[in-house]
C-alpha positions as a printed Julia matrix, in Angstrom:
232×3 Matrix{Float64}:
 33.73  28.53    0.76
 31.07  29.71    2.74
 29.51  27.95    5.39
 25.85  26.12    4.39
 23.35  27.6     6.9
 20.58  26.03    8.62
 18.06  27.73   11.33
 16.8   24.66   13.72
 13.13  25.29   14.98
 12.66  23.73   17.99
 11.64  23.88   21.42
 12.87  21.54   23.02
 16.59  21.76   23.99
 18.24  18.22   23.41
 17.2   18.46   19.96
 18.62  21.91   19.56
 21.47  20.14   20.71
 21.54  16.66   18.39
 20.42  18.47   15.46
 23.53  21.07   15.96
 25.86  18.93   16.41
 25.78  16.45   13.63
 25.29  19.7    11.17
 28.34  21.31   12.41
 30.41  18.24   12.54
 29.06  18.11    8.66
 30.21  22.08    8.42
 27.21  23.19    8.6
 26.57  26.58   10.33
 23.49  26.29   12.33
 21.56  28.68   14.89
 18.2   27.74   16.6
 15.29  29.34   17.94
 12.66  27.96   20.26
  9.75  29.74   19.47
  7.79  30.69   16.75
  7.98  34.27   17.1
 11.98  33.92   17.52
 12.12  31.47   14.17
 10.73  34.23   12.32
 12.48  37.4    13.47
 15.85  35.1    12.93
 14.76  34.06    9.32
 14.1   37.48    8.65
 17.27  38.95    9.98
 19.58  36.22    8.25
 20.06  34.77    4.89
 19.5   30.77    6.0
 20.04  28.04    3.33
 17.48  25.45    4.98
 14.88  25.91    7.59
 14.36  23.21   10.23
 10.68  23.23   11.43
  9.2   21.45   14.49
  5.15  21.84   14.27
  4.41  21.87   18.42
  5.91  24.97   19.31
  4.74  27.13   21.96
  2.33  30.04   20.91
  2.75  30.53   17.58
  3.27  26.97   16.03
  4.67  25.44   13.16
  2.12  25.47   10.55
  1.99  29.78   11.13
  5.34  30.0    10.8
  5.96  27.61    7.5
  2.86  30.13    6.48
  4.79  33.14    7.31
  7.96  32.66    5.8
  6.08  31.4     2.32
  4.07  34.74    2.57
  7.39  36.71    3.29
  9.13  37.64   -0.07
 12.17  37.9     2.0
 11.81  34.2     2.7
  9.39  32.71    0.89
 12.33  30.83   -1.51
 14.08  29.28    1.84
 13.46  25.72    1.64
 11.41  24.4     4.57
 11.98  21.18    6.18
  9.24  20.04    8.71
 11.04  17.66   11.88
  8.09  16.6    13.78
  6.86  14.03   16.17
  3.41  14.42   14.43
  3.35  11.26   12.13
 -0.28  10.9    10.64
 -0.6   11.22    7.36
 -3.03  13.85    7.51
 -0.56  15.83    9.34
  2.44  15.31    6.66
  0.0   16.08    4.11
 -1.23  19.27    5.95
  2.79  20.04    5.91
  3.4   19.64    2.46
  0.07  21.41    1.34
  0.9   24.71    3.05
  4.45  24.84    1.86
  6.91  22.64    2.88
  9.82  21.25    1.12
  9.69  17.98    2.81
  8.56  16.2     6.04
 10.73  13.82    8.33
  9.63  12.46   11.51
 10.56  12.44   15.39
 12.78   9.67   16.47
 15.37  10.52   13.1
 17.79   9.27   11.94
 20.83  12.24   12.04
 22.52  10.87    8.36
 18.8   10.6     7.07
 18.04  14.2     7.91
 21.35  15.41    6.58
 20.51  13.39    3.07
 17.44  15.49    3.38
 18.77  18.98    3.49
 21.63  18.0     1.14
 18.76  17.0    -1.32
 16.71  20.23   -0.93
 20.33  22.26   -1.15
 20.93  20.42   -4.77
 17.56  20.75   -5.99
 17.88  24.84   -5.16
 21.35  24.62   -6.98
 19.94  23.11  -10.1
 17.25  26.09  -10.0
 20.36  28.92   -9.18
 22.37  27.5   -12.27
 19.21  27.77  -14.35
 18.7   30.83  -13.41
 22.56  32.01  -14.33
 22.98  30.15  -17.37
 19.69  32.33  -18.71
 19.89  29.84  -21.79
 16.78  27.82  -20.06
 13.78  28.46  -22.81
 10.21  28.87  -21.21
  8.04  25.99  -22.33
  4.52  26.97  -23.5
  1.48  24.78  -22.82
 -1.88  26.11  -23.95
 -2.13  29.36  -22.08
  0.68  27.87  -19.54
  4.1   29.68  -19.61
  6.85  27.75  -17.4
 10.15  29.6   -17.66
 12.55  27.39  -15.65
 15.44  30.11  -15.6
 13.76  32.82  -13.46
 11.75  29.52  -11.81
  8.24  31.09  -12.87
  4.8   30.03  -13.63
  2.19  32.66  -15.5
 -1.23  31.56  -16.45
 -2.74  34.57  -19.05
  0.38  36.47  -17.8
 -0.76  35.92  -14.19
  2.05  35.07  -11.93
  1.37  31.36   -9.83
  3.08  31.27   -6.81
  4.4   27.67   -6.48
  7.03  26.51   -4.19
 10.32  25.07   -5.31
  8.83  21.52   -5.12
  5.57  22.03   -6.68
  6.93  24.27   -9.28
  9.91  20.79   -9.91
  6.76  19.05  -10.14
  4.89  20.96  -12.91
  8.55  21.46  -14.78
  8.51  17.44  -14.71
  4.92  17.34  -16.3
  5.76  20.13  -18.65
  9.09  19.14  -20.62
  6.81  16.36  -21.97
  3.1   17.55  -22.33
  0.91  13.98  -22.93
  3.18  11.96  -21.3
  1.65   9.58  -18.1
  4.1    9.84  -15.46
  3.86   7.52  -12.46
  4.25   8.93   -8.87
  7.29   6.76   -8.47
  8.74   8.7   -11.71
  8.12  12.4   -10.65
  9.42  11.54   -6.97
 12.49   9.95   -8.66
 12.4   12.92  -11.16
 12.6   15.81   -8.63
 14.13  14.04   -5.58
 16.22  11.43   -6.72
 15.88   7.43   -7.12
 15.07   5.95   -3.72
 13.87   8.56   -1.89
 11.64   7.73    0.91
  8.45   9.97    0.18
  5.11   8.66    0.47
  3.1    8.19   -3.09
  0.53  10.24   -1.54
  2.74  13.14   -1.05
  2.81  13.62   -4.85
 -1.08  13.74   -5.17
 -0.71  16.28   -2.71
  1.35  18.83   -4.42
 -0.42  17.86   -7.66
 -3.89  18.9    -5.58
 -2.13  22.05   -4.41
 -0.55  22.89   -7.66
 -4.15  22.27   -9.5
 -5.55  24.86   -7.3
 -3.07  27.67   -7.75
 -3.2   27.07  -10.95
 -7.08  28.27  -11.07
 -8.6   27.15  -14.18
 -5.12  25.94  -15.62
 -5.51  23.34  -13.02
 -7.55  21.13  -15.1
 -4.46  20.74  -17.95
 -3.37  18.56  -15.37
 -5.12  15.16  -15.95
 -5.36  12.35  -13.25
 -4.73   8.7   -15.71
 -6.49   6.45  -12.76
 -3.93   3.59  -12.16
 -1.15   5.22  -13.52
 -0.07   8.88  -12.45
 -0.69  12.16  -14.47
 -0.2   14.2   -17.17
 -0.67  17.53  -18.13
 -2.48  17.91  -21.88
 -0.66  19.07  -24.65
C-alpha cells in the first residue's frame, strides 16, 4: 500500500522535526518546506495527501499560500490543515474562511493532530468512493443542483467552487431540505461525534458558502436559537 503523504509547512526547524517524526512512526511519508515560496513549488511538483500549514512564515505567509493552492486546479482538492501559534478566533475564522480544512493550534498535541489528518483523509475517501461508485444521484433544490459523485455544486448551471468541507456542509443541509440542523449536528455530521471544532466555525463556512453561492445563498436560512436549514 502506498505510503499516506503529508507536506509540513513550517519554518521553524524543531517542528519540522516533531511533526516528522510522529507521522513517520505512524507511516506516514512526510517532506517539509520552510517557506512559502518552497511550500508551493513542492505542492505543485508532488501529489500530497494533506497539507500542513503554519500562518507566520517568512515572505510569503500562510494565508497566500492556503490562497494559492485553493486557486491552483492542480491543488486546489488537497486538504489544508492550518498548525499555528495564532489562536484568536478571528484568526481561525480568517483560516477557515479562505479555505482551510481545519485549524489546530501551537503547543499540539502529536495524537490530536494525527486524529486530525486521519479525519480529513476519511472524509476525502468517502468523497473518492462516491465518486467511483457513480450510483450517487444529484439532489435538486430549487435552482440548486448538488451531485455528490463528481463532488459538485451548480447554481443555473453555474459551477460553485466550494471546498471539501463547505461543500460536506451544504450535502448535510441538502439530503434533507426543511430540516433545522444544529451546529453540534452538522459538525458531528461531517467530522464525526466529538470533534473539537468551535460552534462558530460552522457559521463560518455557512457565511462563506452563502456567498459563493450568490443569490442561492439565501436558500440557506439562519433558525435563530437553533442552527439552519436550507428551504425546500
Amino acid at each position: 500500500m502506498k505510503k499516506r503523504s503529508v507536506l509540513v509547512v513550517d519554518d521553524e526547524a524543531q517542528v519540522q522535526e516533531l511533526i516528522s517524526y510522529n507521522l513517520e512512526s505512524q507511516g506516514y511519508s512526510v517532506a517539509c518546506a520552510g517557506t512559502g515560496e518552497r511550500a508551493l513549488e513542492l505542492a505543485r511538483e508532488g501529489k500530497f495527501d494533506v497539507v500542513l500549514l503554519d500562518l507566520m512564515l517568512p515572505n510569503v505567509d500562510g494565508l497566500t499560500v492556503c490562497r494559492g493552492l485553493r486557486n491552483d486546479p492542480a491543488t486546489q482538492a488537497v486538504p489544508i490543515i492550518i498548525v499555528s501559534a495564532k489562536t484568536e478566533e478571528a484568526d481561525v475564522v480568517v483560516g477557515l474562511k479562505i479555505g482551510a480544512d481545519d485549524y489546530v493550534t501551537k503547543p499540539f498535541s502529536p495524537k490530536v493532530l494525527i486524529a486530525r489528518i486521519e479525519a480529513v483523509l476519511r472524509r476525502k475517501a468517502i468523497d473518492r468512493d462516491h465518486l467511483a461508485d457513480g450510483n450517487s444521484e444529484a439532489i435538486l433544490v430549487r435552482d440548486l443542483t448538488i451531485d455528490p459523485g463528481k463532488h459538485r455544486v451548480y447554481h443555473e448551471n453555474r459551477a460553485v467552487d466550494l471546498s471539501a468541507t463547505e461543500f460536506q456542509v451544504l450535502l448535510v443541509l441538502a439530503e434533507k431540505p426543511g430540516w433545522v440542523f444544529t451546529r453540534k449536528q452538522i459538525i458531528d455530521s461531517v467530522h464525526g461525534e466529538d470533534y473539537a471544532i468551535t460552534d462558530r466555525s460552522v457559521d463560518v463556512q455557512i457565511l462563506s458558502i452563502r456567498k459563493k453561492l450568490g443569490k442561492a445563498g439565501r436558500y440557506i436560512e439562519t433558525v435563530r436559537g437553533v442552527g439552519y436549514r436550507l428551504m425546500d
